[in-house]
N, CA, C and O atoms as a Tripos MOL2 file, in Angstrom:
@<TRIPOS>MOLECULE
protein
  220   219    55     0     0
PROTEIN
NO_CHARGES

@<TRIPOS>ATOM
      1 N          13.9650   31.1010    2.9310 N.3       1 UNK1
      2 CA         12.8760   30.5590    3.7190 C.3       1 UNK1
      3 C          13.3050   30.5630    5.1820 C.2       1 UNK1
      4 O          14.4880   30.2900    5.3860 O.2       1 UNK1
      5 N          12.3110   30.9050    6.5250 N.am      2 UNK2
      6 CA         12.5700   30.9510    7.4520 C.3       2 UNK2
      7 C          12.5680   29.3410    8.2930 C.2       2 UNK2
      8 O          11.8730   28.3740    7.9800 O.2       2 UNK2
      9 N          13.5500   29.4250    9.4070 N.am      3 UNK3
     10 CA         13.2970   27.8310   10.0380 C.3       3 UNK3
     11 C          12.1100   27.7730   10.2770 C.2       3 UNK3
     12 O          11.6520   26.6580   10.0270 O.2       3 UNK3
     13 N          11.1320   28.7450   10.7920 N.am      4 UNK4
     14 CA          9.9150   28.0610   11.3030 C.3       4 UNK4
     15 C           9.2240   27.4480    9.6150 C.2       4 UNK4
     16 O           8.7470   26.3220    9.4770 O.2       4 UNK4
     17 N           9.2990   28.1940    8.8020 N.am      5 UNK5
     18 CA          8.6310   27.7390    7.3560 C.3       5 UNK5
     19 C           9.4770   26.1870    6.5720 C.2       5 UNK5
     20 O           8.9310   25.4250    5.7740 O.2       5 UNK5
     21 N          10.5670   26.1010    6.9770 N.am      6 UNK6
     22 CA         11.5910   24.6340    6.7320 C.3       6 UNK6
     23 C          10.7920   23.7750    7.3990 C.2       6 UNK6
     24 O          10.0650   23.0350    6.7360 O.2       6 UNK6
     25 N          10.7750   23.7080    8.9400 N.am      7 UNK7
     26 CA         10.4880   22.9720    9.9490 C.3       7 UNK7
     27 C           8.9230   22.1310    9.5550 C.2       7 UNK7
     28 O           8.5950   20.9480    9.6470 O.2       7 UNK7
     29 N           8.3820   23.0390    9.2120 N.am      8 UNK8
     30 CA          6.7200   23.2220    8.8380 C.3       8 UNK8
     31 C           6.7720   22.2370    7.6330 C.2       8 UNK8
     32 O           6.1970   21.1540    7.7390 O.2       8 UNK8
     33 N           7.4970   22.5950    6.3910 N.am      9 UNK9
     34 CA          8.0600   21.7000    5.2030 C.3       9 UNK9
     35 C           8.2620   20.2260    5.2860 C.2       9 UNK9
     36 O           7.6770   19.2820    4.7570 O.2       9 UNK9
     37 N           9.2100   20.3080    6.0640 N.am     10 UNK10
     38 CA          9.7390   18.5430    6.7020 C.3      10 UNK10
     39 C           9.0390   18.0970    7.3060 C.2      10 UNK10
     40 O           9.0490   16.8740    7.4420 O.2      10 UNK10
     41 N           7.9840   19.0010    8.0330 N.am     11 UNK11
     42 CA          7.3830   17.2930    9.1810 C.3      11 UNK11
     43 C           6.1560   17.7650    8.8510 C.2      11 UNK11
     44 O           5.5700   17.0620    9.6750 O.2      11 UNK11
     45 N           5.4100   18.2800    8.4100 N.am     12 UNK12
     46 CA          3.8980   18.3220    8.3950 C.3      12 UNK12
     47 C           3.1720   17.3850    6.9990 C.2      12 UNK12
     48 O           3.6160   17.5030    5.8570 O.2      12 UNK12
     49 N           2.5860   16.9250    7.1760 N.am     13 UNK13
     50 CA          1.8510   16.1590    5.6940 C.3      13 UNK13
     51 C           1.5690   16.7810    4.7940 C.2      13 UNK13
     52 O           0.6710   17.5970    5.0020 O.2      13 UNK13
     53 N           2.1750   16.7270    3.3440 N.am     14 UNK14
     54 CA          1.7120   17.8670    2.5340 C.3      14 UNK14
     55 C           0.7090   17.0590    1.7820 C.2      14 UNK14
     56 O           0.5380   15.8510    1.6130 O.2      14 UNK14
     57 N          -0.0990   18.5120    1.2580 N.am     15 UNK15
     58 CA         -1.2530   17.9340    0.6840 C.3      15 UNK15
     59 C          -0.8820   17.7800   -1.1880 C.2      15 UNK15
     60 O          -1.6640   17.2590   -1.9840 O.2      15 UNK15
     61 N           0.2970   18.2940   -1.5030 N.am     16 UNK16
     62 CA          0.6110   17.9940   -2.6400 C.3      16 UNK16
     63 C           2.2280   18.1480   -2.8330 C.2      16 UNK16
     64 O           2.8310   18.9990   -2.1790 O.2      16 UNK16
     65 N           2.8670   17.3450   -3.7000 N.am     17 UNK17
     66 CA          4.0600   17.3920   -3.8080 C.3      17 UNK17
     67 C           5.5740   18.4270   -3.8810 C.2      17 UNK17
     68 O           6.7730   18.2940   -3.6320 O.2      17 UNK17
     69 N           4.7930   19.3200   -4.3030 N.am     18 UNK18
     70 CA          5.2350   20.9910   -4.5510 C.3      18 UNK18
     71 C           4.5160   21.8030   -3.6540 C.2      18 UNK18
     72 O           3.4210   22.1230   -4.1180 O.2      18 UNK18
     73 N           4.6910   22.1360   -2.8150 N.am     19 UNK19
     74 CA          4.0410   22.9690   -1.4020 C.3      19 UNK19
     75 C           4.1260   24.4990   -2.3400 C.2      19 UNK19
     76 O           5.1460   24.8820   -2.9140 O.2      19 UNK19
     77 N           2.8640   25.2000   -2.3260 N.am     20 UNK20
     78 CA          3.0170   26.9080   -2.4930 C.3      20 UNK20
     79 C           3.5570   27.3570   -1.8480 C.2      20 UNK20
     80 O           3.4940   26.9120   -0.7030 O.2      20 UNK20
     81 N           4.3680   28.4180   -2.0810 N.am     21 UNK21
     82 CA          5.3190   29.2140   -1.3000 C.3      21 UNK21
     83 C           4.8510   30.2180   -0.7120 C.2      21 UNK21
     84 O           5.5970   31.0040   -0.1270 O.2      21 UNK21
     85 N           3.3610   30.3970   -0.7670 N.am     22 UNK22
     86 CA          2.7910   31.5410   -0.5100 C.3      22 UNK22
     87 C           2.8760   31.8180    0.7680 C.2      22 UNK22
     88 O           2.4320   30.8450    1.3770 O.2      22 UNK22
     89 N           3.2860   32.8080    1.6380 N.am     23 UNK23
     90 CA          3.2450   33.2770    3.2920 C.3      23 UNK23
     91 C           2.0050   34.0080    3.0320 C.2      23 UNK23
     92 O           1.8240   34.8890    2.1920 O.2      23 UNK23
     93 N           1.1570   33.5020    3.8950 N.am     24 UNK24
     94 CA         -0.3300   34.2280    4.2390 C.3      24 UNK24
     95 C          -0.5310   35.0090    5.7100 C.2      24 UNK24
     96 O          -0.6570   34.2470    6.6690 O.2      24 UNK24
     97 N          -0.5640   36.1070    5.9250 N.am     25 UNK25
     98 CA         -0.5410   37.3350    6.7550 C.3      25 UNK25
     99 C          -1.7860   37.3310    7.4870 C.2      25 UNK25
    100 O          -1.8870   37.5480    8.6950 O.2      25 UNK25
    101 N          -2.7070   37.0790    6.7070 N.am     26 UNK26
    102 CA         -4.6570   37.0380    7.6600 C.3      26 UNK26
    103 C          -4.9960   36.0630    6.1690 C.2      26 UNK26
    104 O          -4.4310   35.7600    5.1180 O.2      26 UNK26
    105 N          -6.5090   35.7890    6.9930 N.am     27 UNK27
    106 CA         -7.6460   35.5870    5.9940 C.3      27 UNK27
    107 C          -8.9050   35.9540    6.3740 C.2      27 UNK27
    108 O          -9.1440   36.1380    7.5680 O.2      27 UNK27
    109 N          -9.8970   36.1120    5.3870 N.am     28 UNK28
    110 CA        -11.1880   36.6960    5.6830 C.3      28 UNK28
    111 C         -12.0640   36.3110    4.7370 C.2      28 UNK28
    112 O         -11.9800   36.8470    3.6320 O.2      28 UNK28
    113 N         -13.0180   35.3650    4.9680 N.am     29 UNK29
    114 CA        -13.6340   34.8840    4.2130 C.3      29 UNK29
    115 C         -13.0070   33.9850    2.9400 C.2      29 UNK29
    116 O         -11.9820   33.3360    3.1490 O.2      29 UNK29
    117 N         -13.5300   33.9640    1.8520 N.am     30 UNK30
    118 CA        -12.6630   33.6950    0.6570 C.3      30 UNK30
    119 C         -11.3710   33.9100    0.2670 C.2      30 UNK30
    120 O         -10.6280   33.1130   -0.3050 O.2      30 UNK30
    121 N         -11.0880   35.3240    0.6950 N.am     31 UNK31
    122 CA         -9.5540   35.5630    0.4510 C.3      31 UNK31
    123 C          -8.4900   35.3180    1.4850 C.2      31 UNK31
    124 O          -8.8550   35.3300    2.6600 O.2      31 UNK31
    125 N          -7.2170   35.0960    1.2090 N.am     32 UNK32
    126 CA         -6.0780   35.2390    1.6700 C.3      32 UNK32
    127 C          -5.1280   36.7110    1.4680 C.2      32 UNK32
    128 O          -5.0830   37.3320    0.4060 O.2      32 UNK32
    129 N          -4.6210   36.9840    2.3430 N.am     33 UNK33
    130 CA         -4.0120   38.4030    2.1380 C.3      33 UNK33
    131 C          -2.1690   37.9240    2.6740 C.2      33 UNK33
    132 O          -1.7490   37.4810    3.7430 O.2      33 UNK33
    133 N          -1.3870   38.3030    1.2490 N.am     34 UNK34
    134 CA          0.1330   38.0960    1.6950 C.3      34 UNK34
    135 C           0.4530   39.3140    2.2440 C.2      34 UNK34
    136 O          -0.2100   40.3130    1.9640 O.2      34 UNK34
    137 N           1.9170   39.3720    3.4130 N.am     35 UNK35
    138 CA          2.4570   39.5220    3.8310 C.3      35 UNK35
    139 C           2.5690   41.7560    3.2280 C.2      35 UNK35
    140 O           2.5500   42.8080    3.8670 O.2      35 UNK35
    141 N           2.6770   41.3830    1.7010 N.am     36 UNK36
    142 CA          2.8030   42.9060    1.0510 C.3      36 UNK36
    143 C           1.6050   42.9740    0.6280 C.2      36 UNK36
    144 O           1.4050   43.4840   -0.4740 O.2      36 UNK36
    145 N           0.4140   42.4220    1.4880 N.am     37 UNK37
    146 CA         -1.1070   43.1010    0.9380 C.3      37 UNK37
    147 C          -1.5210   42.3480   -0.2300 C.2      37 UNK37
    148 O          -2.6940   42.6260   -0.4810 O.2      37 UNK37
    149 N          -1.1660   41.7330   -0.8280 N.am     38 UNK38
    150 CA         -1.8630   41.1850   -1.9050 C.3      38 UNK38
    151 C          -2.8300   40.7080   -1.8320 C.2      38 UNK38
    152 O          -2.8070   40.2950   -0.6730 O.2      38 UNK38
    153 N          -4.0450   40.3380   -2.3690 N.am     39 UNK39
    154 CA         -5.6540   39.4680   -2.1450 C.3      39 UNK39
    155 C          -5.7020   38.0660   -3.0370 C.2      39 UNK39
    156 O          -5.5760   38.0460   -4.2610 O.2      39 UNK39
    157 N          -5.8440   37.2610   -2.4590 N.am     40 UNK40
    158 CA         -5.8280   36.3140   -3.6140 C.3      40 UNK40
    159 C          -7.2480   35.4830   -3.0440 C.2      40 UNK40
    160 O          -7.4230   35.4690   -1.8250 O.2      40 UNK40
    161 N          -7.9150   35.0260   -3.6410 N.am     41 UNK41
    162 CA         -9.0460   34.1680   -3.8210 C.3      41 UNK41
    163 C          -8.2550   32.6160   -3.4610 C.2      41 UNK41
    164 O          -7.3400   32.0670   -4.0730 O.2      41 UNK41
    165 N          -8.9760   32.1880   -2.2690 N.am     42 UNK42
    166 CA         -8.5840   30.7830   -1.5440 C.3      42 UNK42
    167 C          -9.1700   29.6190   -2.2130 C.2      42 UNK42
    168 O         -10.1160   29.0000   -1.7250 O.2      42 UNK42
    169 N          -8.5220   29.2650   -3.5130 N.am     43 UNK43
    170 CA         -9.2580   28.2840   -4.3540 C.3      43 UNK43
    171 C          -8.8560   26.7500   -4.3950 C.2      43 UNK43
    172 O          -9.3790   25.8780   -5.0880 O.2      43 UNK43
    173 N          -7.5490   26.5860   -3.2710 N.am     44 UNK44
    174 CA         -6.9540   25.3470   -2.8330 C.3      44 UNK44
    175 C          -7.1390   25.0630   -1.8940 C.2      44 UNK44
    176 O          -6.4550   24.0970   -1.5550 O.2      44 UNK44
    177 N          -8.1280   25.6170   -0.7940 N.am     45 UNK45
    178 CA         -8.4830   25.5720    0.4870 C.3      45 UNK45
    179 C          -9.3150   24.0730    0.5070 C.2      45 UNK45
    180 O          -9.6460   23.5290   -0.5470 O.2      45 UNK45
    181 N          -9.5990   23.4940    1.8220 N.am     46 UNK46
    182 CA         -9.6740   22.5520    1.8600 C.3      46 UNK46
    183 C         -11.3910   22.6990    2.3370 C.2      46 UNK46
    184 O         -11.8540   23.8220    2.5350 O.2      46 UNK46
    185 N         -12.1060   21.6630    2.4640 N.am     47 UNK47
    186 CA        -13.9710   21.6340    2.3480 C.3      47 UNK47
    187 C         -14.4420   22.6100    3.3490 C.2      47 UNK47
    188 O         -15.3460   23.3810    3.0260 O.2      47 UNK47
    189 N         -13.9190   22.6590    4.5440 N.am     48 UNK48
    190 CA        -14.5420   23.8750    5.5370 C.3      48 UNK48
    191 C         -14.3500   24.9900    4.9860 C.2      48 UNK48
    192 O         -15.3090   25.7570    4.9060 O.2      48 UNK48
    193 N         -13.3400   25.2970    4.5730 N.am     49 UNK49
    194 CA        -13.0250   26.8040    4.0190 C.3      49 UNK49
    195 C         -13.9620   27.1220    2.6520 C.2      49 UNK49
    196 O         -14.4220   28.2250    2.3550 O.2      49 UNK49
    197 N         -14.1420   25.6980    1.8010 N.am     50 UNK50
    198 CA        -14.8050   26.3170    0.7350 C.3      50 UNK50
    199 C         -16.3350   26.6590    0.9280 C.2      50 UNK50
    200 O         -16.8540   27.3130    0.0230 O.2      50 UNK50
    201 N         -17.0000   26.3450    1.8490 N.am     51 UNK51
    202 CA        -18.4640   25.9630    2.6400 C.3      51 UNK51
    203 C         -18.3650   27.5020    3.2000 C.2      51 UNK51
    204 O         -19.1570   28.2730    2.6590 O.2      51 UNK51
    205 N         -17.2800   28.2120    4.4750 N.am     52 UNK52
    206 CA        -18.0620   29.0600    4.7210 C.3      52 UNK52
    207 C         -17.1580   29.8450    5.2240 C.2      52 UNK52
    208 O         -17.3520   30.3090    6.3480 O.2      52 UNK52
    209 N         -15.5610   30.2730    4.2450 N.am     53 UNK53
    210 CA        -14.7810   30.6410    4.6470 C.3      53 UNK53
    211 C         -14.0290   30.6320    5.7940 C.2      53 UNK53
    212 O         -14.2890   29.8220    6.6830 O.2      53 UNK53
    213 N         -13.0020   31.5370    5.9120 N.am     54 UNK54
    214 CA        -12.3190   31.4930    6.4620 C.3      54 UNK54
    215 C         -12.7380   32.2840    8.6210 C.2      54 UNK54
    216 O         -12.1920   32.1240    9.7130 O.2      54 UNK54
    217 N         -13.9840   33.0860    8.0960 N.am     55 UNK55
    218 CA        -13.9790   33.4090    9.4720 C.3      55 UNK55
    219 C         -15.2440   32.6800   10.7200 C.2      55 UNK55
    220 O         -15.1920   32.9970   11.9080 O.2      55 UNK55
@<TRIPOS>BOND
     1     1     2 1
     2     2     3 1
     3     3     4 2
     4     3     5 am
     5     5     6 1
     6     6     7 1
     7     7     8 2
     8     7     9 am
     9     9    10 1
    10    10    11 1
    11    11    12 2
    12    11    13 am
    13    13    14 1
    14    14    15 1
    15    15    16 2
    16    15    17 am
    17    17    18 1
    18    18    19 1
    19    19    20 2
    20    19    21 am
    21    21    22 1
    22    22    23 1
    23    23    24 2
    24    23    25 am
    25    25    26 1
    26    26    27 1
    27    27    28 2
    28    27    29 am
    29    29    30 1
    30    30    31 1
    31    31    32 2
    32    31    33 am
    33    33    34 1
    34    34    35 1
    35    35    36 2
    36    35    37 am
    37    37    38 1
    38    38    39 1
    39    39    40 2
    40    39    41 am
    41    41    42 1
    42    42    43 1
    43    43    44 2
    44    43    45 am
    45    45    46 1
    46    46    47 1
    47    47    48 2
    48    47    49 am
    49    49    50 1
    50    50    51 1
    51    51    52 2
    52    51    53 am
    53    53    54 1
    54    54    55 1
    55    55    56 2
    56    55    57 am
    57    57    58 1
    58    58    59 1
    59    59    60 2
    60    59    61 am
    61    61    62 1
    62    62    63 1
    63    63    64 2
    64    63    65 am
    65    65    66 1
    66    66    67 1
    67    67    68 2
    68    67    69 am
    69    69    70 1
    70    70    71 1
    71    71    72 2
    72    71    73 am
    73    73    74 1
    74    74    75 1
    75    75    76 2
    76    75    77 am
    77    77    78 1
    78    78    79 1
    79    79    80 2
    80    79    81 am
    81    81    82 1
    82    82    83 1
    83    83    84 2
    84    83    85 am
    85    85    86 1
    86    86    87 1
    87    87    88 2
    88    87    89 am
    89    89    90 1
    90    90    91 1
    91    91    92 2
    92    91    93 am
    93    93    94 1
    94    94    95 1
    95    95    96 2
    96    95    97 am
    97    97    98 1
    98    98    99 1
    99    99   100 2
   100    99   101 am
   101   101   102 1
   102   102   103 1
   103   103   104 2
   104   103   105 am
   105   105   106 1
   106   106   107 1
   107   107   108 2
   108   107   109 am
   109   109   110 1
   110   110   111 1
   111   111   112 2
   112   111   113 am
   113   113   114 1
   114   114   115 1
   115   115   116 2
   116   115   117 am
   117   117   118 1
   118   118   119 1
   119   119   120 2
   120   119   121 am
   121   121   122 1
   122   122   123 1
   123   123   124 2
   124   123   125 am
   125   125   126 1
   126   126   127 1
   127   127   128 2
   128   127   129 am
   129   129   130 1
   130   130   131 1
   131   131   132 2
   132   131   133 am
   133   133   134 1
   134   134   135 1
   135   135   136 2
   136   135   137 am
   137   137   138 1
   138   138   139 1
   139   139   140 2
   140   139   141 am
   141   141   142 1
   142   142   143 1
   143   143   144 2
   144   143   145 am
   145   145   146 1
   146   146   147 1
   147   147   148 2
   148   147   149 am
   149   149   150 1
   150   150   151 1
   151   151   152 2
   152   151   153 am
   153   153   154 1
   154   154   155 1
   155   155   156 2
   156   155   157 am
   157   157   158 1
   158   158   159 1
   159   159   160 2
   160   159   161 am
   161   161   162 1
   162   162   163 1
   163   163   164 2
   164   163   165 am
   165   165   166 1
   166   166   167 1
   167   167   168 2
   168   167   169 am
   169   169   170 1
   170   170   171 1
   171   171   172 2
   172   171   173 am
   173   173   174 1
   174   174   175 1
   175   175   176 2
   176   175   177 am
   177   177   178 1
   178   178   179 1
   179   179   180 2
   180   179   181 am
   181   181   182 1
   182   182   183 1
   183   183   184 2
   184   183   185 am
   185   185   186 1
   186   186   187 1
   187   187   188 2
   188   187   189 am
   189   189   190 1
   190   190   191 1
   191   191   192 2
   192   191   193 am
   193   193   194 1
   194   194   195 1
   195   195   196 2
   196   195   197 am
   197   197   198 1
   198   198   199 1
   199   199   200 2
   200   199   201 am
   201   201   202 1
   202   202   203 1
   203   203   204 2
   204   203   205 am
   205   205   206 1
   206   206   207 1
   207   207   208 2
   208   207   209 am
   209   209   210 1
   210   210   211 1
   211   211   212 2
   212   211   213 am
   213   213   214 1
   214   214   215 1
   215   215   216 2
   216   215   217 am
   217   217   218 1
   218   218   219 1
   219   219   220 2
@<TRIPOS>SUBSTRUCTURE
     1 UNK1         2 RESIDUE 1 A UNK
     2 UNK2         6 RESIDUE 1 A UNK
     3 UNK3        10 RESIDUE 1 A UNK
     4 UNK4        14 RESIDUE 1 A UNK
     5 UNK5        18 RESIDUE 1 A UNK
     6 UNK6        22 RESIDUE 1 A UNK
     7 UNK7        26 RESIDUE 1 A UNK
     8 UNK8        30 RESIDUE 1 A UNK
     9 UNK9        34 RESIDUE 1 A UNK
    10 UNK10       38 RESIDUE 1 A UNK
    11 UNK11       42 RESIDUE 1 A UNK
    12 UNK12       46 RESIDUE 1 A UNK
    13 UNK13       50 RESIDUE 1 A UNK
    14 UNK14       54 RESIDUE 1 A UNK
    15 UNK15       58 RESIDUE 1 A UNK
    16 UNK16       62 RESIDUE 1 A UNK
    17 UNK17       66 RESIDUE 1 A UNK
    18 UNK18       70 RESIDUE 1 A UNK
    19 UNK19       74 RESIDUE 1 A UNK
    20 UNK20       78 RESIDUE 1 A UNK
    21 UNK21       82 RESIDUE 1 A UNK
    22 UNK22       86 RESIDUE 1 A UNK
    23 UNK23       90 RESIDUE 1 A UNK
    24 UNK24       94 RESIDUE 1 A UNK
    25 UNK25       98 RESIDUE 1 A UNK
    26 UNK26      102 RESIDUE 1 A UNK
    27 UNK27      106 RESIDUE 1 A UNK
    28 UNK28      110 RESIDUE 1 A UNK
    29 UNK29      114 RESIDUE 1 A UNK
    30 UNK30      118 RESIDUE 1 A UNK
    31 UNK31      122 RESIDUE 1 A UNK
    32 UNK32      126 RESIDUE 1 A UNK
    33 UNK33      130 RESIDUE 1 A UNK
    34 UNK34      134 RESIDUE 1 A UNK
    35 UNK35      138 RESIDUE 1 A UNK
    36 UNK36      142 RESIDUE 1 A UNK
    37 UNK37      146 RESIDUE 1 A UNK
    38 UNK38      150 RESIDUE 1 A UNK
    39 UNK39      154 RESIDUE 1 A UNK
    40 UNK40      158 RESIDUE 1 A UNK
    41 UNK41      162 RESIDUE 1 A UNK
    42 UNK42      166 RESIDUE 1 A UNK
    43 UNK43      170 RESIDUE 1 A UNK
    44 UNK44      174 RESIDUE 1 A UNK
    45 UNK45      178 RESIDUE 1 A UNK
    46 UNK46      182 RESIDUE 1 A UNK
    47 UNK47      186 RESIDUE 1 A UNK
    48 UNK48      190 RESIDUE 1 A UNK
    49 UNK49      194 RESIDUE 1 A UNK
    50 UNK50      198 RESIDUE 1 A UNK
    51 UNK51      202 RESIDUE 1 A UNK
    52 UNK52      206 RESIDUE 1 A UNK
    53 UNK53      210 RESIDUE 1 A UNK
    54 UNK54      214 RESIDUE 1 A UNK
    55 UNK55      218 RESIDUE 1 A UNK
């Protein structure tokens, strides 16, 4: 894990006890896209995002 992703870990409020490890690269609408392209459907996103995505 990188310091900026540690740093982020320790002091930011998590929204659940086990933080996803996921590094997210863009988003666009509904999906999230990792780092090696992957698409995943943003289904832990929080009420703005589920209303009218991400852009």
């Amino acid at each position: 894990m990188g310091r900026l992703s540690q740093l982020f870990l320790d002091h930011v409020g998590q929204t659940s006890e086990a933080p996803i490890g996921l590094e997210v690269k863009k988003a666009e609408g509904i999906y999230i896209y990792s780092p090696d392209g992957k698409k995943y459907v943003d289904l832990i996103s929080g009420v703005s995002v589920s209303n009218v995505g991400h852009n």
